[in-house]
BADOGU-71441 format. One record per atom (N, C-alpha, C): residue number from 1; residue in three letters; chain; y, x, z. Coordinates in steps of 0.2 Angstrom, whole numbers, plus 2048, in hexadecimal, padded with zeros to 3 digits. Atoms other than C-alpha are relative to their C-alpha. Layout:
{vexgu = NUM nuke = ala panu = A Y = Y X = X Z = Z}
...
***
This chain:
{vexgu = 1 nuke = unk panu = A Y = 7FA X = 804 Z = 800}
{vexgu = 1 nuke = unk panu = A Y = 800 X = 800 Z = 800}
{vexgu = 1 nuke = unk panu = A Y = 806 X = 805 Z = 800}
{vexgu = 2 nuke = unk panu = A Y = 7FA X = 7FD Z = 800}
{vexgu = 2 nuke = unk panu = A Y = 812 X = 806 Z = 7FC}
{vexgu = 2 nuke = unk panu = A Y = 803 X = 802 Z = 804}
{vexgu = 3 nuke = unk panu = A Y = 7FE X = 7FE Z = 7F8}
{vexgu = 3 nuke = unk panu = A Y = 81B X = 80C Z = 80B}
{vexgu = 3 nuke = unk panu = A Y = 806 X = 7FB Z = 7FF}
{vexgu = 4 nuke = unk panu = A Y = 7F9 X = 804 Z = 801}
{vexgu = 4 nuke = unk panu = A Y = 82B X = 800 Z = 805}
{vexgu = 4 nuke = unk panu = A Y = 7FC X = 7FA Z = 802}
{vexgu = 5 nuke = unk panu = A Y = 805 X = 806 Z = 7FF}
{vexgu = 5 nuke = unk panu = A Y = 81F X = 7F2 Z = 807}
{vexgu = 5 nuke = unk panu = A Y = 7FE X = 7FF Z = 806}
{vexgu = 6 nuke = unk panu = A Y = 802 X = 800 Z = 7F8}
{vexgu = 6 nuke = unk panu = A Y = 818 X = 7F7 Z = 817}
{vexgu = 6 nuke = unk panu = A Y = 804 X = 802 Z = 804}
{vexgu = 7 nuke = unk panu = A Y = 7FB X = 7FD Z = 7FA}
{vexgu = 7 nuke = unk panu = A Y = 829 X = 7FC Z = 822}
{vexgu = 7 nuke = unk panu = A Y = 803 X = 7F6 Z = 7FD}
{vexgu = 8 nuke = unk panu = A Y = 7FC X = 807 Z = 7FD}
{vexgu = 8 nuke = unk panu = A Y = 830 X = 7E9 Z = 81B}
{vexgu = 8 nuke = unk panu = A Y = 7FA X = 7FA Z = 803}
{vexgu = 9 nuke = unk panu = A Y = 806 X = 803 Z = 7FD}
{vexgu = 9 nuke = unk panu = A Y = 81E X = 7E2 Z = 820}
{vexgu = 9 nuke = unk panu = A Y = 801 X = 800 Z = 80A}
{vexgu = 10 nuke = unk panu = A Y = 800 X = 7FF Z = 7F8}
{vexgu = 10 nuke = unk panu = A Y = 820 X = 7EB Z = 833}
{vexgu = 10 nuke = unk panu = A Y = 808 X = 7FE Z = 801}
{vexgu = 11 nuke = unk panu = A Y = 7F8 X = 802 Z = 7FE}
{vexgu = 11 nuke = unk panu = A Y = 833 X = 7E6 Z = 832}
{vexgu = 11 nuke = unk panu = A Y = 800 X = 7F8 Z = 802}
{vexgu = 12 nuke = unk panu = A Y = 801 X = 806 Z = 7FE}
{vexgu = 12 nuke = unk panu = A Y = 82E X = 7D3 Z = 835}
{vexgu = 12 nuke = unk panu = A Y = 7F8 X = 7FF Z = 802}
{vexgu = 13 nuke = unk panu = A Y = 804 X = 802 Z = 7FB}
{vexgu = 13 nuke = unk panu = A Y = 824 X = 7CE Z = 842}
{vexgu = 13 nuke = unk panu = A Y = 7FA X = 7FB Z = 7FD}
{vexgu = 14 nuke = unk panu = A Y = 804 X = 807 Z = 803}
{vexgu = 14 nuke = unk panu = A Y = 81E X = 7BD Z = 83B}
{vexgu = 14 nuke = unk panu = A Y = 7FB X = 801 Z = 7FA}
{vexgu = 15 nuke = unk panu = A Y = 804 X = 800 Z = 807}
{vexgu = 15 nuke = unk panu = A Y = 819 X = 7C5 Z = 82A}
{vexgu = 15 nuke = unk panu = A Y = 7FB X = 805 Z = 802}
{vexgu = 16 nuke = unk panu = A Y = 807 X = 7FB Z = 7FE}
{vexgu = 16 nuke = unk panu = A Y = 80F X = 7D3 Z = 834}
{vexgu = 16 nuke = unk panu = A Y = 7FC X = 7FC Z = 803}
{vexgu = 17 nuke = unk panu = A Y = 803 X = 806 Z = 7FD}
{vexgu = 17 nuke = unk panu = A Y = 807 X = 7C7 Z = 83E}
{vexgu = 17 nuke = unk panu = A Y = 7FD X = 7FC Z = 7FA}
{vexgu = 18 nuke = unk panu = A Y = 803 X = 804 Z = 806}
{vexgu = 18 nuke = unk panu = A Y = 803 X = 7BC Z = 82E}
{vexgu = 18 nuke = unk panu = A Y = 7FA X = 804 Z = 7FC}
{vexgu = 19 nuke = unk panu = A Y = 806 X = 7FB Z = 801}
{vexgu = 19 nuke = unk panu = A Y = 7FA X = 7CC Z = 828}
{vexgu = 19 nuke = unk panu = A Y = 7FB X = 800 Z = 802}
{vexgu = 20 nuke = unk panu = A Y = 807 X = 801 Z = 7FC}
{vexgu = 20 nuke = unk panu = A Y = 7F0 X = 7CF Z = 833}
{vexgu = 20 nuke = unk panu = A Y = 7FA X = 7FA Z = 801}
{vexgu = 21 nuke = unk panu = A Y = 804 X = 806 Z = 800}
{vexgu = 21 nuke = unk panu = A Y = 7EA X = 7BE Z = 835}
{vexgu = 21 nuke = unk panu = A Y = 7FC X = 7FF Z = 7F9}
{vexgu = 22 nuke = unk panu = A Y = 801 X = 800 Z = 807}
{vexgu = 22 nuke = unk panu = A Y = 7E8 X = 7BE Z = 822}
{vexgu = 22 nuke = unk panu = A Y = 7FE X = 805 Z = 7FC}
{vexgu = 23 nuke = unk panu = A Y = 800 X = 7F8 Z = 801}
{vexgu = 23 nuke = unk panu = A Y = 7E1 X = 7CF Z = 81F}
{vexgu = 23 nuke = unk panu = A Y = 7FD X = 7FF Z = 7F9}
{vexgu = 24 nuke = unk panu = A Y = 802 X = 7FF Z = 808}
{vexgu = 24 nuke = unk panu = A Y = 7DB X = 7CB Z = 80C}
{vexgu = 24 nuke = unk panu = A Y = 807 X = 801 Z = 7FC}
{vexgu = 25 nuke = unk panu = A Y = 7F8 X = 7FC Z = 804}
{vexgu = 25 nuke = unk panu = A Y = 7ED X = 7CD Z = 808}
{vexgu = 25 nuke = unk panu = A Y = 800 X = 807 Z = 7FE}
{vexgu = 26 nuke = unk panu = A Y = 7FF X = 7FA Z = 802}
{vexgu = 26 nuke = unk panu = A Y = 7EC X = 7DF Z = 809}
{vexgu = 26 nuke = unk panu = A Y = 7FF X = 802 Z = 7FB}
{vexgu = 27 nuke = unk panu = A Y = 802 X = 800 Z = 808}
{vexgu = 27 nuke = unk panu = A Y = 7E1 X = 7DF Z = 7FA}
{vexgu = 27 nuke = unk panu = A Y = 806 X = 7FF Z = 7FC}
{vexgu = 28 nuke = unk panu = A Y = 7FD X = 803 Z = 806}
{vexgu = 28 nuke = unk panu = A Y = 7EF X = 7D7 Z = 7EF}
{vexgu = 28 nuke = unk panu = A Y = 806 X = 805 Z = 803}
{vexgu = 29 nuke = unk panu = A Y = 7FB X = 7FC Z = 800}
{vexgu = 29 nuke = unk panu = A Y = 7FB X = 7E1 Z = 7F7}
{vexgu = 29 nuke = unk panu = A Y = 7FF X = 80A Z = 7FF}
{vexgu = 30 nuke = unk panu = A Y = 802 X = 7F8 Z = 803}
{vexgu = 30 nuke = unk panu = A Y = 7F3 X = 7F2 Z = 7F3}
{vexgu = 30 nuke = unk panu = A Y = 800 X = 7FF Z = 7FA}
{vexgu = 31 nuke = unk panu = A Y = 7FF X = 801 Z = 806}
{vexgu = 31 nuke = unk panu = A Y = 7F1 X = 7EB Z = 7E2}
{vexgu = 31 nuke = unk panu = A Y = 807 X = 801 Z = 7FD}
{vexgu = 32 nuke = unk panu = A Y = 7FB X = 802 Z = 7FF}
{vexgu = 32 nuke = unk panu = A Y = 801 X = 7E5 Z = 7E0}
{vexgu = 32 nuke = unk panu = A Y = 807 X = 7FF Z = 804}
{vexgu = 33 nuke = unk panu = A Y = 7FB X = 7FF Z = 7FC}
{vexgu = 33 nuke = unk panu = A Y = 810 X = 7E8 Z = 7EA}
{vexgu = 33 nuke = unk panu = A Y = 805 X = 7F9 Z = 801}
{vexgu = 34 nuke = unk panu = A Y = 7FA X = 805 Z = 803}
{vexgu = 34 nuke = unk panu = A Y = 81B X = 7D9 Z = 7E2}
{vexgu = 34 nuke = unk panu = A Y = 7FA X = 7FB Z = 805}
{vexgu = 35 nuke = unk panu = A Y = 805 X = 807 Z = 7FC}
{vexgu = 35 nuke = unk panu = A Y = 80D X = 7CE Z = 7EB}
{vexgu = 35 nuke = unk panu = A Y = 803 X = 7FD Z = 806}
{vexgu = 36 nuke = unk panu = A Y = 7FF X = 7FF Z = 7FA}
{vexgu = 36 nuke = unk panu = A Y = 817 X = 7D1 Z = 7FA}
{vexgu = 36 nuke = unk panu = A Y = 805 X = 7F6 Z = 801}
{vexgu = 37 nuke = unk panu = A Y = 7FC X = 806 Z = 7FF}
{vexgu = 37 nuke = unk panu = A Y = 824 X = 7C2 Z = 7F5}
{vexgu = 37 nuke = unk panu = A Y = 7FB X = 7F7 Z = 801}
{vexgu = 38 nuke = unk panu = A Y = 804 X = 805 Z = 800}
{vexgu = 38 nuke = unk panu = A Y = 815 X = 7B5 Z = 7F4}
{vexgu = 38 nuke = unk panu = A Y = 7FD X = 800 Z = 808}
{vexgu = 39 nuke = unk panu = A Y = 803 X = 800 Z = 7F9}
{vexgu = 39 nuke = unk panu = A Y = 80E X = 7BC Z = 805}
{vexgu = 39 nuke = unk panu = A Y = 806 X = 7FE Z = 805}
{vexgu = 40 nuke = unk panu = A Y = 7FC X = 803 Z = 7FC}
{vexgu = 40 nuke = unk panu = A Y = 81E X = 7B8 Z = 80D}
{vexgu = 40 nuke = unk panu = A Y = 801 X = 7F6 Z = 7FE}
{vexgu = 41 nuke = unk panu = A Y = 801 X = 80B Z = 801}
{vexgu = 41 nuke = unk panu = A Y = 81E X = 7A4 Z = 804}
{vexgu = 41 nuke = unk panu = A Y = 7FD X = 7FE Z = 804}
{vexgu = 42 nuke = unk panu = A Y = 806 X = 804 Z = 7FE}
{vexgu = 42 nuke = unk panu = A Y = 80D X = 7A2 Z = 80B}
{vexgu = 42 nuke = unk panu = A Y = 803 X = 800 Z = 80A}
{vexgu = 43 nuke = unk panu = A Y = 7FF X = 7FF Z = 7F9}
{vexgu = 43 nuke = unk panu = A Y = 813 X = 7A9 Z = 81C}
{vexgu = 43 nuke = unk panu = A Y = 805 X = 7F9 Z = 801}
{vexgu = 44 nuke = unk panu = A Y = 7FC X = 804 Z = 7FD}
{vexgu = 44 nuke = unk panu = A Y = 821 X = 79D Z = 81E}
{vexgu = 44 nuke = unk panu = A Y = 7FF X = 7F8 Z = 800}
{vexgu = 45 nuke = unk panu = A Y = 802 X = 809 Z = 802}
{vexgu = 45 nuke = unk panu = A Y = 819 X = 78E Z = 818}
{vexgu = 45 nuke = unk panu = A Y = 7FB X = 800 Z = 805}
{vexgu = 46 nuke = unk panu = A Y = 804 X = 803 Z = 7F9}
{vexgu = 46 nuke = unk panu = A Y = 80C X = 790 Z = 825}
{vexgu = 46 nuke = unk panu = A Y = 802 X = 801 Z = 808}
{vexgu = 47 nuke = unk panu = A Y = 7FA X = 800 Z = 7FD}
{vexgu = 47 nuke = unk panu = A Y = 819 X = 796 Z = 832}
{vexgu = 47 nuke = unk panu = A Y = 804 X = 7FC Z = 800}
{vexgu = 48 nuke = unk panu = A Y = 7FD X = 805 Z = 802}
{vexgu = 48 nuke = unk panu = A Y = 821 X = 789 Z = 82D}
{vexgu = 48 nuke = unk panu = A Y = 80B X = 802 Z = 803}
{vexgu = 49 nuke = unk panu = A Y = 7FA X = 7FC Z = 7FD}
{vexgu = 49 nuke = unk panu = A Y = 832 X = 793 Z = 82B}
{vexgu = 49 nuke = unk panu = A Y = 806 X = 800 Z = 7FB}
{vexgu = 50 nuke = unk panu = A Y = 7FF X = 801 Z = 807}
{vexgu = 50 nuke = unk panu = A Y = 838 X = 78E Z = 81A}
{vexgu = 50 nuke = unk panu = A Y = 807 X = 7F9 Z = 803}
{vexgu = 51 nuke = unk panu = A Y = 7FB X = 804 Z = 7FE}
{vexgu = 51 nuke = unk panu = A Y = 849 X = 782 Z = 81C}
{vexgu = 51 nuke = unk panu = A Y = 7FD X = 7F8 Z = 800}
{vexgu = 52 nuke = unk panu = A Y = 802 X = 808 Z = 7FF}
{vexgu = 52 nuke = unk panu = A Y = 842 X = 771 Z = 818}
{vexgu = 52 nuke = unk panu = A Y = 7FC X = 800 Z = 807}
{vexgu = 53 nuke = unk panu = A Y = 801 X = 803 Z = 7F5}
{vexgu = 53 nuke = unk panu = A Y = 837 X = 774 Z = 82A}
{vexgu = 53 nuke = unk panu = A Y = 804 X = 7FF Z = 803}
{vexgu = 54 nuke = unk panu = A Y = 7F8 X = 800 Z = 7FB}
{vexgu = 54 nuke = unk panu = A Y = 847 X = 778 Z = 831}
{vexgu = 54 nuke = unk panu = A Y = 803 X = 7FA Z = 801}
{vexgu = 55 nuke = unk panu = A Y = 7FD X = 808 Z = 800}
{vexgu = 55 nuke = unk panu = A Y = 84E X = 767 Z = 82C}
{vexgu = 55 nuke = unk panu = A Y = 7FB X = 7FD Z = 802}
{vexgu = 56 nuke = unk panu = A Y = 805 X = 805 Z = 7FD}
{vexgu = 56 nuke = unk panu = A Y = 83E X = 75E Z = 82E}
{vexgu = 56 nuke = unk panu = A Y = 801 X = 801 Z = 808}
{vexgu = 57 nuke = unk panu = A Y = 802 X = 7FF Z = 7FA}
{vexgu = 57 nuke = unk panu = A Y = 83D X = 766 Z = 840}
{vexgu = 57 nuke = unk panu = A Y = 807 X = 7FD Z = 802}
{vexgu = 58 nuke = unk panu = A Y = 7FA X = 805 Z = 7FC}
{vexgu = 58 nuke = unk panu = A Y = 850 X = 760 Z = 844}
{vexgu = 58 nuke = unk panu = A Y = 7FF X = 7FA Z = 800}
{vexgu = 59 nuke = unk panu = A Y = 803 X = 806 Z = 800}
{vexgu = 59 nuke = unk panu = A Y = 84C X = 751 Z = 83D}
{vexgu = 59 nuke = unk panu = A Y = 7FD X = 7FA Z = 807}
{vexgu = 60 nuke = unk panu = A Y = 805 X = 805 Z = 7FE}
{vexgu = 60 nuke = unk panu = A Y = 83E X = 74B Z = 847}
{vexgu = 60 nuke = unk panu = A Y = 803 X = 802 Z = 806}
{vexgu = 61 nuke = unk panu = A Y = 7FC X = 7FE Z = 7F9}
{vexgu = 61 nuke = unk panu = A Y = 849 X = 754 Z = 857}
{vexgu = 61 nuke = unk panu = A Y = 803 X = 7FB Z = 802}
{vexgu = 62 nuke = unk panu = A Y = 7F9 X = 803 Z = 7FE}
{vexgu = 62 nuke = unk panu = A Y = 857 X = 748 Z = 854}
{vexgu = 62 nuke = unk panu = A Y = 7FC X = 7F6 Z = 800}
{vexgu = 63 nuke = unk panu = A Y = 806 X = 806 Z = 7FD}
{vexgu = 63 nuke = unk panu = A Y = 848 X = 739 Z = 852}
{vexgu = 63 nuke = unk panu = A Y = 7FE X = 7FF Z = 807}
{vexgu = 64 nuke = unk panu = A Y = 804 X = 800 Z = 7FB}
{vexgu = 64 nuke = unk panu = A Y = 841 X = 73D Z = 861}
{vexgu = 64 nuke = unk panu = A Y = 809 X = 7FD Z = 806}
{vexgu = 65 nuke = unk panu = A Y = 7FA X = 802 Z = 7F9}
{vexgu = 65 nuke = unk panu = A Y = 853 X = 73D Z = 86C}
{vexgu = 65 nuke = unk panu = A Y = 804 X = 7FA Z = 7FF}
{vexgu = 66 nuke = unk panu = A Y = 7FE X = 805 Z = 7FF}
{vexgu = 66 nuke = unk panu = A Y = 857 X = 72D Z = 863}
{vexgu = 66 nuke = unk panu = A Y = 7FB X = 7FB Z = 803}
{vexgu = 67 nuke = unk panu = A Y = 803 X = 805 Z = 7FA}
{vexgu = 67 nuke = unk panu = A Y = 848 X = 725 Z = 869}
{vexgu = 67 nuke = unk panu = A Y = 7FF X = 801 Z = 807}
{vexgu = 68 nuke = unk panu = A Y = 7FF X = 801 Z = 7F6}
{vexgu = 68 nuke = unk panu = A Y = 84A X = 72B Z = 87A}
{vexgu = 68 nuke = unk panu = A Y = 806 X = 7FD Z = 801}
{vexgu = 69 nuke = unk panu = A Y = 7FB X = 806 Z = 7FF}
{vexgu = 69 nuke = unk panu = A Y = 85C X = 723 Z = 87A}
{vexgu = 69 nuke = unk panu = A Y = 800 X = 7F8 Z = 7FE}
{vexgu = 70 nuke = unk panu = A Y = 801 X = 808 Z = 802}
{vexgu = 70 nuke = unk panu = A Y = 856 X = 713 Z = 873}
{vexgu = 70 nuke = unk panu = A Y = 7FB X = 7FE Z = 806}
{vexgu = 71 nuke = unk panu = A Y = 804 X = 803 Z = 7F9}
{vexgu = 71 nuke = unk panu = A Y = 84A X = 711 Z = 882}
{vexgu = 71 nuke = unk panu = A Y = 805 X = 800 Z = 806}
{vexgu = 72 nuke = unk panu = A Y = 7FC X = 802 Z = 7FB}
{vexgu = 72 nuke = unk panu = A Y = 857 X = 715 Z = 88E}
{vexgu = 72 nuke = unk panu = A Y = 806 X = 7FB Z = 801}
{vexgu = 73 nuke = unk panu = A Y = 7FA X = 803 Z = 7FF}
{vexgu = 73 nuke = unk panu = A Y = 864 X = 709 Z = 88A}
{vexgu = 73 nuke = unk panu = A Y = 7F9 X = 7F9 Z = 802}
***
C-alpha cells in the first residue's frame, strides 16, 4: 500500500477502524490506491456519517422533543 494512502487512512479514526473491521479492503487498496475514495463512501454509509444521516438524525431529534411536548401539555 502507498504510504499517502496509509498516513490519510491512520489520519482518521473512523476509516481505520472501518479497515480493520473490513480487512478485504486491503486487497483493493494494494491494487489500487484510488479505491481509497470508495472505502471512505462505504465507511460513512455504514457510519452513517454522510449529511442526509445528519438531517435524518435531527429530524427524528426534533420528532422525538415534539412528541414529548405534545404529551406534556
Amino acid at each position: 500500500m502507498q504510504v499517502e494512502t496509509q498516513v490519510k487512512i491512520r489520519s482518521n479514526p473512523n476509516l481505520y477502524r472501518y479497515l480493520r473491521e473490513n480487512s478485504y479492503w486491503y486487497k483493493y487498496l494494494n491494487r489500487t490506491p484510488l479505491a481509497l475514495s470508495y472505502l471512505e463512501e462505504e465507511m460513512k454509509e455504514r457510519y452513517k456519517l454522510r449529511p442526509v444521516d445528519k438531517i435524518e438524525n435531527i429530524s427524528n431529534s426534533m420528532k422525538l422533543v415534539q412528541s414529548f411536548l405534545d404529551i406534556m401539555r
